[in-house]
C-alpha positions as CSV (number, residue, x, y, z in Angstrom):
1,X,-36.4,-31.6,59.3
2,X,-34.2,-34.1,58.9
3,X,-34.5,-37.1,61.2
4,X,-30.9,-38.5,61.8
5,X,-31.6,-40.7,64.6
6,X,-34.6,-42.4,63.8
7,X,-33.1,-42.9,59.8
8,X,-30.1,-44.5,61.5
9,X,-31.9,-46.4,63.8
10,X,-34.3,-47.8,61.0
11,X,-31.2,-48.8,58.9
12,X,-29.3,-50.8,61.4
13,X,-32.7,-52.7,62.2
14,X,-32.8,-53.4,58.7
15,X,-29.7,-54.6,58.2
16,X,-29.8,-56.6,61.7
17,X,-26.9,-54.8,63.0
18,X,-29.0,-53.3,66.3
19,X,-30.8,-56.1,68.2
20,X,-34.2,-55.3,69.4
21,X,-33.5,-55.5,72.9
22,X,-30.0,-53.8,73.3
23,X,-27.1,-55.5,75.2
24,X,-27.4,-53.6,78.3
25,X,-31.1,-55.3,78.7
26,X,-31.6,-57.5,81.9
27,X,-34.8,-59.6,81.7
28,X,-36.6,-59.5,84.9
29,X,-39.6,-61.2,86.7
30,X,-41.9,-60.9,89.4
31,X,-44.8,-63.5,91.1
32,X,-48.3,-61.9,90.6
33,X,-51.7,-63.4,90.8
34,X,-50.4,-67.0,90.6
35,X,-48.2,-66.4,87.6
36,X,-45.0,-65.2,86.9
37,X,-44.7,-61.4,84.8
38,X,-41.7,-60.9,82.5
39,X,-40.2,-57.5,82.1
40,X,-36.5,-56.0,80.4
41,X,-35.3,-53.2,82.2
42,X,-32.7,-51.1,80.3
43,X,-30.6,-48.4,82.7
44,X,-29.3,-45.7,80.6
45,X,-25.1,-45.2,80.8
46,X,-24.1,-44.7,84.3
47,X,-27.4,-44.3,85.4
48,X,-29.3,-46.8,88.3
49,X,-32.8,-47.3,89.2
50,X,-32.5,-43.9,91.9
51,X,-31.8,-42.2,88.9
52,X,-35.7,-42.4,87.4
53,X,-37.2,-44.8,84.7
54,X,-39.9,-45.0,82.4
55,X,-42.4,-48.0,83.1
56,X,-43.4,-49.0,79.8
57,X,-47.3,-51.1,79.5
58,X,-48.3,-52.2,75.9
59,X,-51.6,-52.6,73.8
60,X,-53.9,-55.0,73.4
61,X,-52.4,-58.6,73.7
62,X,-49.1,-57.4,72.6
63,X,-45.6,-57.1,74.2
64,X,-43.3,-55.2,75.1
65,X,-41.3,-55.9,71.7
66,X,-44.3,-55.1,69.8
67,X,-42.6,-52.5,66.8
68,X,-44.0,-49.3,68.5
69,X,-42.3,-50.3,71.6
70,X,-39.7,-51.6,70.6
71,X,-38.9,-48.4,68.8
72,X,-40.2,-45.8,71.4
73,X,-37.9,-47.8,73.8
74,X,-34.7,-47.3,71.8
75,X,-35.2,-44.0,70.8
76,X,-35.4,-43.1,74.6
77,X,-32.6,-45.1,75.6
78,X,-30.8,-42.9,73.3
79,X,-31.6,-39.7,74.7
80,X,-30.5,-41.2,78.0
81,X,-33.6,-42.1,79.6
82,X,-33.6,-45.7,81.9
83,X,-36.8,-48.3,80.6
84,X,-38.6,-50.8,81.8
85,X,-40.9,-52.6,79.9
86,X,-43.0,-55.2,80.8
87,X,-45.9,-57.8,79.2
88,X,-48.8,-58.0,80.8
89,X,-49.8,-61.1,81.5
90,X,-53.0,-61.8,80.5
91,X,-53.5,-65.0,82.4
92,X,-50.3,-66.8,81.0
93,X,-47.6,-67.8,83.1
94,X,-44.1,-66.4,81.9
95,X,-45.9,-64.9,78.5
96,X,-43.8,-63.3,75.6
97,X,-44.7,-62.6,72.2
98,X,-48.3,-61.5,71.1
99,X,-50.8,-63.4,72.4
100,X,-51.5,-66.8,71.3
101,X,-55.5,-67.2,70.2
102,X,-55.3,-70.4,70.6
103,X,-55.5,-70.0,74.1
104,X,-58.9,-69.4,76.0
105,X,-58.9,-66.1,77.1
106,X,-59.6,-65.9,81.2
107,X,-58.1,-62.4,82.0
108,X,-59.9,-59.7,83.0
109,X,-59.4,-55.7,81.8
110,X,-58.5,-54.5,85.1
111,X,-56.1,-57.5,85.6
112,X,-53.4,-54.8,83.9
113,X,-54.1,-52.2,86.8
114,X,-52.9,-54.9,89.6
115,X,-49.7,-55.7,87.3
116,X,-49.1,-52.4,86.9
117,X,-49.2,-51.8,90.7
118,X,-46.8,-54.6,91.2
119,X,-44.1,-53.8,89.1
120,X,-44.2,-50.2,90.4
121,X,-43.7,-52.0,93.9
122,X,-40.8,-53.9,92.5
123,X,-39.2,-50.9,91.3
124,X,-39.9,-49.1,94.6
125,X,-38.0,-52.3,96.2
126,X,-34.9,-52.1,93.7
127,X,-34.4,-48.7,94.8
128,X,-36.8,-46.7,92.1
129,X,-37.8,-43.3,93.4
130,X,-39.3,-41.6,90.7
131,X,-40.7,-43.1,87.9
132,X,-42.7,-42.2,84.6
133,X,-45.7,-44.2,83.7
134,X,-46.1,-44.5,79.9
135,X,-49.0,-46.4,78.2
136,X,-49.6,-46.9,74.4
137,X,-53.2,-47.6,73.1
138,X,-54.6,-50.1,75.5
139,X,-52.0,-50.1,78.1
140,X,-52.2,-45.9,78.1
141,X,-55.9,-46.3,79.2
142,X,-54.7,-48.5,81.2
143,X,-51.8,-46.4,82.8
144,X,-54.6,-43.5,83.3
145,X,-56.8,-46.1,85.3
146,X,-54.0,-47.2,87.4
147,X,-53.6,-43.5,88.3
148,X,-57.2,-42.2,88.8
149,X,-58.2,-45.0,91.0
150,X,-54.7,-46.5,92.6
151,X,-52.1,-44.0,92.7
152,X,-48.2,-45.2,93.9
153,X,-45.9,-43.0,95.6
154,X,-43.2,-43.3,92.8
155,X,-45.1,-42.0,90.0
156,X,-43.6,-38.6,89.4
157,X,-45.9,-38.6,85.3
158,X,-47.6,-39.9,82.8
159,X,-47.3,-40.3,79.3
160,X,-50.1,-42.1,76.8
161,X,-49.6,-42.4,73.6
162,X,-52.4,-42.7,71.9
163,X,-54.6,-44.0,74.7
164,X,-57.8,-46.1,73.4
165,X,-61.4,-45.3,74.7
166,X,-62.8,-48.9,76.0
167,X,-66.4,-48.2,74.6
168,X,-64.8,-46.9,71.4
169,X,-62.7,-50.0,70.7
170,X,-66.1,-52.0,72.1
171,X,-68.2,-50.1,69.4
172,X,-70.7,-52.8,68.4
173,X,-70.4,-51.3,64.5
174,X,-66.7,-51.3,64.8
175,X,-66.9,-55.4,66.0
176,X,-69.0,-56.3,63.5
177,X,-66.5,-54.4,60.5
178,X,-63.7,-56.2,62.0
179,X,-65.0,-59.5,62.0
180,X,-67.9,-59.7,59.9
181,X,-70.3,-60.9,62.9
182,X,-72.2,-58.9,65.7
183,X,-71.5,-58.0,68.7
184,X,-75.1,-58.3,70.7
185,X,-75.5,-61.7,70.7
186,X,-72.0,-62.7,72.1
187,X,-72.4,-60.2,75.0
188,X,-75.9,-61.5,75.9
189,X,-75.0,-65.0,76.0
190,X,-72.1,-63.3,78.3
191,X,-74.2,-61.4,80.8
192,X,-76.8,-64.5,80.9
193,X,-73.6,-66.8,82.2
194,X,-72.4,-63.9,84.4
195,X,-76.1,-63.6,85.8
196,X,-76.4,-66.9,86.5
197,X,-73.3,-67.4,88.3
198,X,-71.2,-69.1,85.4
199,X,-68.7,-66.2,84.8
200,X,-66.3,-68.3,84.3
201,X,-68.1,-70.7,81.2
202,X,-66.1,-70.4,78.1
203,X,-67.7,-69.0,75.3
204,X,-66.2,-71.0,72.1
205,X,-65.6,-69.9,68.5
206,X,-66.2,-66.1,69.2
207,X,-64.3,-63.3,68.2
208,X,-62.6,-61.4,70.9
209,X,-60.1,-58.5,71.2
210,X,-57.4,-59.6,68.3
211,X,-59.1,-63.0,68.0
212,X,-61.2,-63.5,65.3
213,X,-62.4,-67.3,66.6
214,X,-61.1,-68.0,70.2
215,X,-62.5,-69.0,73.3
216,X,-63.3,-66.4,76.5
217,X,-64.7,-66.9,79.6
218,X,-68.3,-64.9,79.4
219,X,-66.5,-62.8,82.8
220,X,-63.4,-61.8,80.6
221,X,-65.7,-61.1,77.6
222,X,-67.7,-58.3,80.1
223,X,-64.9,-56.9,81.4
224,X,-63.9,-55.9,77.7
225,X,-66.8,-55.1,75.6
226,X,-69.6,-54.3,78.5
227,X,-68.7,-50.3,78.7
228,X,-67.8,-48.3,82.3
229,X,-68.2,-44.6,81.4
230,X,-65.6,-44.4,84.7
231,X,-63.4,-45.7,82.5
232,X,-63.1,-43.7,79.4
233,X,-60.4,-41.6,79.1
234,X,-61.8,-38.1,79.3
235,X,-63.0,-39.3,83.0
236,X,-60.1,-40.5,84.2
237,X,-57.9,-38.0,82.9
238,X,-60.4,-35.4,85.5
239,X,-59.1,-38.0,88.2
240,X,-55.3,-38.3,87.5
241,X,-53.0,-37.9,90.1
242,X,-50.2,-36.8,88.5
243,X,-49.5,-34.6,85.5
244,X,-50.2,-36.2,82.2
245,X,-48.8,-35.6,78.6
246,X,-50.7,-37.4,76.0
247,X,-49.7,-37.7,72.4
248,X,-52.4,-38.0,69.5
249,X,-52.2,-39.6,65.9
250,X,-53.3,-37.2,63.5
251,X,-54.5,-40.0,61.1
252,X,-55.2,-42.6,63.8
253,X,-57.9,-44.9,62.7
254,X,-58.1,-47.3,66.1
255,X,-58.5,-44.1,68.5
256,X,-60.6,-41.0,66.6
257,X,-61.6,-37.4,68.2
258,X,-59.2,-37.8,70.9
259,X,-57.7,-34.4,70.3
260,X,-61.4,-32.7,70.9
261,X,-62.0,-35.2,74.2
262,X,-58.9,-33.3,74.9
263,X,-58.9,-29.8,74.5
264,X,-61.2,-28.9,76.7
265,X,-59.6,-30.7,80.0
266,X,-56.0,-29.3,78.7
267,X,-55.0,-26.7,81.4
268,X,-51.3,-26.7,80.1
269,X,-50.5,-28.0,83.5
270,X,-52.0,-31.0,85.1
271,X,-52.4,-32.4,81.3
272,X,-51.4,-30.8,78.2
273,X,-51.2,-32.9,74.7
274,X,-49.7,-32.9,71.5
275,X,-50.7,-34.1,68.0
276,X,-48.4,-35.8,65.6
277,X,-49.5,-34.5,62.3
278,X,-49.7,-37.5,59.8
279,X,-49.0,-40.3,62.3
280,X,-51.3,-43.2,62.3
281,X,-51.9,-45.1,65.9
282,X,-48.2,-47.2,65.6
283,X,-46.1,-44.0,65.0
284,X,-44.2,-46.0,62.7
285,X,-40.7,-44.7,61.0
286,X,-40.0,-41.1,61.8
287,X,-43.1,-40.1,63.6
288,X,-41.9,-42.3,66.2
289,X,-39.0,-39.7,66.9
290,X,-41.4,-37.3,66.2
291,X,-43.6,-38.3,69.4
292,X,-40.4,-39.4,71.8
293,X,-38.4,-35.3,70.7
294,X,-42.4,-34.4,72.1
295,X,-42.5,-36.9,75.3
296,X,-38.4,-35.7,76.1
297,X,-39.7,-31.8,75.9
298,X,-42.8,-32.8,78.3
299,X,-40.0,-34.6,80.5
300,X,-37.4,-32.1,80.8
301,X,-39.5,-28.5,80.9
C-alpha cells in the first residue's frame, strides 16, 4: 500500500514547508491547581467545538508537539477531525517543551487525571458536546484512569495508543538497565520520608522518569514507581465507561504483551484493539497513518 499522505506530509516537514502546529491553531489556557495549563486546539474546516474533538494527553514529560503527536495530530486534522491537545503540567506554570530535569520534580501521577477533568470542563464550557479522549503511552494509561474512576459527560470514546502499564515502566530490572543504578534503595529512602511525614523532602541526584540525575520529592517518587494493581491497564480497561479502541506496537519495546493483556477483555464492543505490525512505541513515518486509517475506522463504524 502506498502511503500518499503520510509521504507527503513527511516531505513538507522536511523541507519546512508545513509548520508543526498548523495556521488554523489557537493556543489556549486554563487555571488548574495553582498554575496555568497550555493547550492548541485545531477546529477542522467549517467545523466548531459542537461539532466533536479529539482531546489529545501525551507521554511521559513530553508535550503535545512531541513527533508522535505532532504527527497523529496532523494526520487527523487532515481527515477532518477537530484536536485539542494539551501539556500536562507537571507542576510548572505555563510549561511547553519536554520537561526540563533540571527542575525538581513535585507532581504527582494522578495530577494528569485532575488536568484531564479540567480541560474536558473547559471544552464542555466552549460549547463541546462530544468529545474523544485519546492517550499515547503514559497519557493513554492515563486517559483509561480518568475514565474508570472519573468519568465526564462529554466523553463519547477512547483511544490509547499504546498505553504503558505503571508497574511495567516501574520494573525495578528495567530502572536499573536504563540507568545503570537500582531501584530499591531510592524507593526506601522514599517510603521512610513518606512514613514519617516528609513527603514532600527532595530526594537529590536520583534518577527519575526521563531523568537520569534530578531531584523528586520522596511523594512524587511513590506516586510513580510504588505499583497500584488498580491502575494497570488490564484493570481499568474492566472499569471504562465508554468504549475503547486501543492500538498496539507490534515491535514495541517500552510497552510488551499488551496484545495478550488484551485479548481476553476484547468483546468487539465495549473495547476492541488493533496491532500495527512492525511499529515500534512512536509509530514513526508511515505506521503513524497506519494507526490514525485504524483510529478513523474505530471512529466512523
Amino acid at each position: 500500500m502506498i502511503h500518499r499522505t503520510a509521504c507527503l506530509l513527511a516531505l513538507l516537514l522536511a523541507l519546512g514547508l508545513l509548520p508543526a502546529s498548523p495556521a488554523s491553531a489557537k493556543e489556549v489556557s486554563l487555571r488548574h491547581g495553582g498554575i496555568t495549563l497550555h493547550g492548541l486546539l485545531d477546529l477542522a474546516p467549517g467545523k466548531t467545538l459542537a461539532d466533536g474533538v479529539i482531546l489529545m494527553v501525551h507521554g511521559t514529560m513530553q508535550h503535545l508537539d512531541f513527533s508522535t503527536m505532532r504527527d497523529v495530530r496532523t494526520l487527523l486534522h487532515a481527515k477532518g477531525y477537530s484536536t485539542l491537545a494539551v501539556n500536562f503540567g507537571l507542576g510548572v506554570d505555563r510549561r511547553r517543551g519536554l520537561f526540563d530535569c533540571e527542575r525538581a520534580s513535585t507532581h504527582r501521577f494522578g495530577d494528569a487525571v485532575g488536568e484531564i477533568g479540567a480541560w474536558l470542563d473547559w471544552l464542555q464550557a466552549n460549547g463541546a458536546k462530544r468529545v474523544v479522549l485519546f492517550g499515547f503511552s503514559r497519557g493513554g494509561q492515563q486517559a483509561a484512569w480518568f475514565s474508570a474512576e472519573r468519568d465526564h459527560p462529554v466523553i463519547a470514546s477512547l483511544v490509547l495508543l499504546a498505553p504503558i502499564n505503571p508497574a511495567e515502566s516501574a520494573d525495578s530490572a528495567r530502572y536499573e538497565a536504563q540507568f545503570g543504578k537500582p531501584l530499591k534503595p531510592v524507593l526506601e529512602q522514599a517510603r521512610a520520608l513518606a512514613q514519617s511525614g516528609k513527603g514532600s523532602a527532595l530526594l537529590k541526584n536520583v534518577a527519575f522518569l526521563n531523568c537520569p540525575d534530578t531531584s523528586v520529592t520522596a511523594e512524587s517518587f511513590l506516586s510513580y514507581y510504588a505499583t497500584d494493581p488498580a491502575i494497570e491497564m488490564p484493570a481499568l480497561l474492566e472499569r471504562v465507561k465508554q468504549p475503547a479502541f486501543v492500538v498496539v506496537a507490534s515491535a514495541d519495546q517500552v510497552v510488551r504483551g499488551l496484545e495478550k493483556q488484551l485479548a481476553p477483555l476484547a468483546d468487539g464492543k465495549r473495547l476492541r484493539f488493533t496491532v500495527i505490525t512492525g511499529s515500534d512505541h512512536f509509530f514513526r513515518d508511515l505506521y503513524g497513518e497506519d494507526a490514525v486509517d485504524e483510529i478513523v475506522k474505530f471512529l466512523r463504524p
